[in-house]
C-alpha positions in Angstrom: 128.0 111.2 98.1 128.2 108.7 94.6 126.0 111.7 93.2 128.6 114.6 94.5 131.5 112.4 92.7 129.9 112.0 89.6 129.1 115.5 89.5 132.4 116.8 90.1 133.8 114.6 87.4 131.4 115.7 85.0 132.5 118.9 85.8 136.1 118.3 85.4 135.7 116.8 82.0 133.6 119.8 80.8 136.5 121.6 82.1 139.0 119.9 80.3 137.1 119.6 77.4 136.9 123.7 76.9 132.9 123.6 77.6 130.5 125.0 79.5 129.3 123.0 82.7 126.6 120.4 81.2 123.7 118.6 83.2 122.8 115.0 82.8 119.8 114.7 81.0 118.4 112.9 83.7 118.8 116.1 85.8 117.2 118.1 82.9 114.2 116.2 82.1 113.8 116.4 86.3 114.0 120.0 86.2 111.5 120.3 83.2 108.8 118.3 85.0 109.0 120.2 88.1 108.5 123.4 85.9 105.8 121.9 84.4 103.9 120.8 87.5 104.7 124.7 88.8 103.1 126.3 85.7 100.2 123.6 85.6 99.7 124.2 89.1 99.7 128.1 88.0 97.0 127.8 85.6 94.6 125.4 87.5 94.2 127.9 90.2 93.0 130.2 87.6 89.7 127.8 87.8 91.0 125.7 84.0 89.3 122.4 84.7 91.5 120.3 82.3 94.4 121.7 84.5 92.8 120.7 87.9 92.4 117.5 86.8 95.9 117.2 85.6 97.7 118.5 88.9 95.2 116.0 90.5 96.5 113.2 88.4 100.1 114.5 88.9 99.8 114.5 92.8 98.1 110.9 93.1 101.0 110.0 90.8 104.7 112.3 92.3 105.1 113.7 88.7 107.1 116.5 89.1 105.9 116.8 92.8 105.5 114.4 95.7 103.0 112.1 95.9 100.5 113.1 98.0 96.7 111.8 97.4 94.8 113.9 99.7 95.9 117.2 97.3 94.9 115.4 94.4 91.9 114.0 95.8 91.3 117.9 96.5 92.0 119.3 92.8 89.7 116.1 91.3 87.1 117.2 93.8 87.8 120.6 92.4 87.2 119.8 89.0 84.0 117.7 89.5 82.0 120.5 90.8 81.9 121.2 87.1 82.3 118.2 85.1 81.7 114.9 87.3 83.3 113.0 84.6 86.7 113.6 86.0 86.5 110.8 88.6 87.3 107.9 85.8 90.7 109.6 85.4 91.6 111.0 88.9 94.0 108.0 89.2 94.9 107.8 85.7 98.8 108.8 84.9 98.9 112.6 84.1 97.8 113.9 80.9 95.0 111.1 80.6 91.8 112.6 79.6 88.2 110.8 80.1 87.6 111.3 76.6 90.9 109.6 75.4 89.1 105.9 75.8 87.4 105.5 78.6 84.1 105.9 77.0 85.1 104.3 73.6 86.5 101.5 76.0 82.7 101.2 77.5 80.6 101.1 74.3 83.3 98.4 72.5 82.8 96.1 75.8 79.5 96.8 76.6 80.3 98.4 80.3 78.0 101.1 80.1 
């Protein structure tokens, strides 16, 4: 209902203002997310490995869908049949790639 309120006063000061109807940017950035997830989601099922693993990481993590672990589990499981690699970053936020340090990480400490 406190969301309702604040949108109809928003709208009302657009109004008076002589503008168009404006969004918060909270709503905005929301909306862009989702999209992205959608169009991500779009490509992996094309067979693009790099976007499996990111709608992986984006389910184990609910951005810009709800979190749900067994689909991610699914894409990362996916994406391993043809690089195995992807299981360092399955729980990784989105967009992390093994490449990005995970293997720089290893040689500085040692971990091999």
């Amino acid at each position: 209902m406190l969301k309702n309120n604040f949108a109809n006063t928003k709208r009302r000061m657009d109004a008076e203002e002589g503008g168009e109807p404006r969004l918060p940017l909270s709503e905005v950035v929301s909306d862009c997310i989702k999209r992205w997830f959608q169009d991500t989601l779009k490509e992996a099922r094309t067979g693009d490995i790099n976007m499996q693993v990111l709608v992986a990481q984006m389910y184990y993590s609910g951005y810009g869908v709800a979190r749900d672990a067994n689909k991610g589990r699914i894409w990362i499981t996916k994406a391993s049949r043809i690089r195995s690699s992807v299981w360092k970053v399955s729980s990784k936020r989105p967009g992390y790639n093994a490449s990005d340090s995970d293997s720089e990480s290893d040689e500085l400490t040692g971990d091999s």
